[in-house]
Structures are given as structure tokens and as C-alpha cells.
N, C-alpha and C positions, 0 to 999 in steps of 0.2 A: 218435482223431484224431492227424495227423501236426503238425508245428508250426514254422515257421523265425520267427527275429526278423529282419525286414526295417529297411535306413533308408532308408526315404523321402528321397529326397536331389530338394529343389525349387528348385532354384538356379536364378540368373540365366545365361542363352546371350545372346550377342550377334552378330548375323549379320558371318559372316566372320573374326570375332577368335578364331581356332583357339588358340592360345597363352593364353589370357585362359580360355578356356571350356575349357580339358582343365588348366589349374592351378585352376580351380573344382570341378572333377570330384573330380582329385586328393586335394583340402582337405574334399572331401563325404565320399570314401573312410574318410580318416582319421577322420574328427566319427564315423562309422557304427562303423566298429570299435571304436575308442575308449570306445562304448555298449556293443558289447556284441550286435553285427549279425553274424548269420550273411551274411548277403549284402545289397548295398549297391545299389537300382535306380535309375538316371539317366535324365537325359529322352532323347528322341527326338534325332535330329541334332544333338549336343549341341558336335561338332567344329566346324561349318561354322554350322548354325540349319536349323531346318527352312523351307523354299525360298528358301533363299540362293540367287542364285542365277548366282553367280560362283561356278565347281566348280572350277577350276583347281587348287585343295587338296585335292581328294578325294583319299582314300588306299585301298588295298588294306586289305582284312583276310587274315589278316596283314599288319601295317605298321606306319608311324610312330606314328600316331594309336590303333589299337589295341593298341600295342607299350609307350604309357604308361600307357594304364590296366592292362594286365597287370601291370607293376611295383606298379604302386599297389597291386593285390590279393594282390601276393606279398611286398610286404614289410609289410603289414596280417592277410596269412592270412588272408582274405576273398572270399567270393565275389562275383562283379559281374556286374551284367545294364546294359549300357549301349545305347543308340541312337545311331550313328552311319552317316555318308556311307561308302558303297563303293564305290571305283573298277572295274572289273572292263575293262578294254583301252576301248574308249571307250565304254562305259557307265556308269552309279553308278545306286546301287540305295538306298534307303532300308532300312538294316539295324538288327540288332538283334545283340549277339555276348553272351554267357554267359561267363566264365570262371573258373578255378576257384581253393582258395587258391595255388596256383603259379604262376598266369599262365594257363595253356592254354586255350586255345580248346577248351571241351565243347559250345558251339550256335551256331548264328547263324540267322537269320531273315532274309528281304529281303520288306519291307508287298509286301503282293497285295491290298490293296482301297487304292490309290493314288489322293487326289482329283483329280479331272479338272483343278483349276487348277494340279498338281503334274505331268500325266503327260509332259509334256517336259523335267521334272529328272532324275523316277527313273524307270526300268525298272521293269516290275511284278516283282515272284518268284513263284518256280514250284514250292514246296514246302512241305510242311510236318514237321514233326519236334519229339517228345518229349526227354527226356534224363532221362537216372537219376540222379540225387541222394540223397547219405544222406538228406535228408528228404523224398524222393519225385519225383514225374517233375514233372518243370518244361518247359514253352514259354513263346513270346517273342514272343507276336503283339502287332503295333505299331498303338497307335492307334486310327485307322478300320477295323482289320480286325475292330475289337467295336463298329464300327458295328452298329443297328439290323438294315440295310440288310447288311451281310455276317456276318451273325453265326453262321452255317453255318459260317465259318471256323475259330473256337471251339467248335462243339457238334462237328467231325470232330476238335479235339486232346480234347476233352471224350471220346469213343468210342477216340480211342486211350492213354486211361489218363493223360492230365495231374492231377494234382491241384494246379500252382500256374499260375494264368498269370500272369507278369510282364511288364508293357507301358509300355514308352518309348511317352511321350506328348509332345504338343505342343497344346498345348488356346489356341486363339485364339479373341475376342470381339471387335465391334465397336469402336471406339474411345468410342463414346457408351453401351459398355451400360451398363446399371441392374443392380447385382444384388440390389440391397434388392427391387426389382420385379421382376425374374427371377432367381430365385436359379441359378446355375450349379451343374450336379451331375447332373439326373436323366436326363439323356440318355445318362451312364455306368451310374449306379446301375441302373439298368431293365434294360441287356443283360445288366452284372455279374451283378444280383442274380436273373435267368435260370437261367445258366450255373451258377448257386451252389446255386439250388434243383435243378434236372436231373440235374448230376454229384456234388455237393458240394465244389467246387472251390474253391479261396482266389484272388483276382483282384488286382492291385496295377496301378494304371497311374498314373504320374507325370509329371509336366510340368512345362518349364521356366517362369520369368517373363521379362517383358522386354518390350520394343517390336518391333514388324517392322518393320525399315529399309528393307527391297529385297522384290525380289521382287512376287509377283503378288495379295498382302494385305498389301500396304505399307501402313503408318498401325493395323492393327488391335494387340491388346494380347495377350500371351501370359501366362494369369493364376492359371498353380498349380492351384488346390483339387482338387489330387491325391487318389485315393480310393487307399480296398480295400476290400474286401469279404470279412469271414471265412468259414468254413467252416460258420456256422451262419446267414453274413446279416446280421453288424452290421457295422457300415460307419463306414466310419472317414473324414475329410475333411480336408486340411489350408485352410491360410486363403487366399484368393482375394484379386488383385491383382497388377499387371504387377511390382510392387516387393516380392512376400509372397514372400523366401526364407526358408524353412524346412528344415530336417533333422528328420525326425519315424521314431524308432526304434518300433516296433511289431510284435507278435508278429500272424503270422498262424496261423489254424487251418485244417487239410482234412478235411475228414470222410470217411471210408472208403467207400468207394463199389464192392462185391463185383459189380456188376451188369456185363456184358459180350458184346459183341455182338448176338448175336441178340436175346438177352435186353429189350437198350436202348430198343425202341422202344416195347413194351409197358409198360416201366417208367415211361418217359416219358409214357404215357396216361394210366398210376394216378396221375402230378402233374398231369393235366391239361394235356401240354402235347402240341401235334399236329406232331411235328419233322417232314420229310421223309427 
């Protein structure tokens, strides 16, 4: 098995307060390193909020906004997988950007399974893409792209040799949920721990806390209980609630996975699983 120490970085976003949520970011970087974190993963639109939806701020990648966390990882020596707003000329796109200990831009992702109360924020994307890492090939599918419901989006970076997926998240509940009664989790764990059996992939997806102020789930709670999922299937959860910021450093495992191409779908049937 291959292995990075990941820090879960579950901090508070607040819609709109760009300035406030990339010096939260900043201050996450550091807590991460400072453990002892190969690389350091942030939530989903963590500039702006995920469906803020005054974009006026949006920024380019390359730009302002991904120009400070670069610093952050380069004067930390650390890698970062952050989710943020894209401007692209009068577009924005729901991204994801990778960087490495120097700054540089090695991936970026734009979500391709966009919810429908979102799809006059962001642009869908139109791509997808690995990256080589000393500790192995890393993607950066955001979100709902491990939905249930798209999770072919995962089992095609799963076929093209991923072993980590790293996922800016943004996980919102009612404002009345119960989670004594419904506990929050297995709607990630179940696709995770899929993709974990099939490929033997390591999964990370993180989410910020907070309230939704604007936007088109105004009133609902954005409420952490960030997962992974290691290489062998144990699963790791941080603590649930609009106000549960946490930094939680954690080694992930990948399991070697020699199985490739052709090969895959038959592989796939010896676990019992019927991919397309």
C-alpha cells in the first residue's frame, strides 16, 4: 500500500466573506502542516460558499483567490487540494485546483454532476483528469460527482489509475434535521466504500460548517461529518454540526490495485459488482 497523511481541514465558510473564509483556509493550512500533513484538503467553494449567489467575486484560476492559497502551501511545503469559485469570461464553474509544495497549479477539476438548484451558478465541466504524485495518482471529484446517482464518474478516474480521491465538499441538511434519528454519513460511506472495494482507492471528502444565508437553500445548515475511507474500508468521520470545526490529521492507505483495462470488468464481477 501507498499512504499520505491527509488534514482534514472542516472549517467554517461563510457566504460571500471571501477575505474571512481564505484567512480560515490559510490558518487550516498551517494547523495541517504543523501535524505533520502531506497535504491539506478544504471544502468546496470555500472563497465565495457553495451557492452564494452574488459571483461578482469570482476569480480566475490562476488568480487572486488561488494565488493565496498557493502561498499558503509554499510557505508550509505542503500540498493542497482546495474547492473553489472559477471565473472563466462570463462563466464560473464549480472547481477544485490541487497544488503542490511550491504553489503550482498540478490539477484542477470543474463538478460535472451539478445539482439542478445550482445549474445557473455553475457551468457544468467537461473533463476529467489523474495527476502523479510521489504518493500516487490523485483526482479531485467534487461533491455530488460521488453521488449514488453519478458515480460512473469515479469508477472512469477508478479505470484510469487513481488511487486517492480527494473531494471538496459541502454537505447541507435541513434546518430541523435529527441526526440522533438520522444519522448523517451513509449516503457518502455506501458510494466511498464502493469505489474502495472495486479499485482499492483511498476517498477523502470534506465539508465545510456553517449556515446558508443566500442562495437557493437558504435557511438549511452545512454540517462537517467529513469522511475517508481507507484502502482497506475503515472509515474515518469527523463530528457533525453547523458549528463542529475541526482539523482532523489522518493517514490514508491505497491498496495496490495491478488490475487494468480490459481486465477491469471481469475483475469487477469476481467482487460482485455489475459496472457498465
Amino acid at each position: 500500500m501507498s499512504s499520505i497523511r491527509v488534514g482534514m481541514c472542516q472549517i467554517l465558510i461563510e457566504g460571500g466573506a471571501v477575505e474571512a473564509n481564505l484567512r480560515r483556509a490559510e490558518e487550516a493550512v498551517a494547523v495541517s502542516a504543523e501535524g505533520g500533513a502531506d497535504i491539506a484538503l478544504l471544502p468546496e467553494c470555500l472563497d465565495l460558499g457553495w451557492t452564494w449567489p452574488d459571483l461578482r467575486n469570482a476569480a480566475p484560476i490562476p488568480g487572486p483567490h488561488s494565488d493565496r492559497l498557493a502561498r499558503a502551501a509554499a510557505d508550509r511545503g505542503i500540498y493542497l487540494v482546495a474547492g473553489l469559485v472559477e471565473r472563466e469570461g462570463d462563466a464560473c464553474y464549480n472547481a477544485a485546483v490541487m497544488l503542490d509544495p511550491s504553489g503550482a497549479v498540478i490539477a484542477k477539476h470543474r463538478k460535472i454532476n451539478v445539482l439542478s438548484i445550482a445549474a445557473e451558478l455553475y457551468r457544468r465541466g467537461g473533463r476529467l483528469e489523474c495527476v502523479e504524485t510521489p504518493f500516487g495518482s490523485v483526482a479531485l471529484p467534487i461533491c455530488a460527482d460521488n453521488y449514488r446517482g453519478a458515480l460512473v464518474i469515479s469508477h472512469t478516474l477508478g479505470r484510469m489509475g487513481a488511487r486517492y480521491l480527494l473531494s471538496p465538499s459541502s454537505w447541507s441538511v435541513p434546518a430541523d434535521h435529527d441526526n440522533l434519528r438520522t444519522p448523517y454519513g451513509e449516503e457518502w460511506t455506501d458510494p466511498y466504500g464502493e469505489l474502495n472495494a472495486c479499485y482499492g482507492m483511498a476517498i477523502a471528502g470534506v465539508s465545510n460548517v456553517g449556515p446558508l444565508t443566500a442562495g437557493p437553500w437558504r435557511g438549511r445548515r452545512c454540517i462537517g461529518a467529513s469522511i475517508a475511507v481507507d484502502g482497506d474500508g475503515t472509515v474515518t468521520q469527523l463530528p457533525y454540526g453547523d458549528a463542529a470545526v475541526e482539523i482532523r490529521l489522518t493517514t490514508l492507505y491505497a491498496a495496490e490495485n495491478p488490475v487494468q483495462g480490459t481486465d477491469i470488468p471481469d475483475d469487477l464481477r469476481r467482487k460482485g459488482y455489475l459496472i457498465p
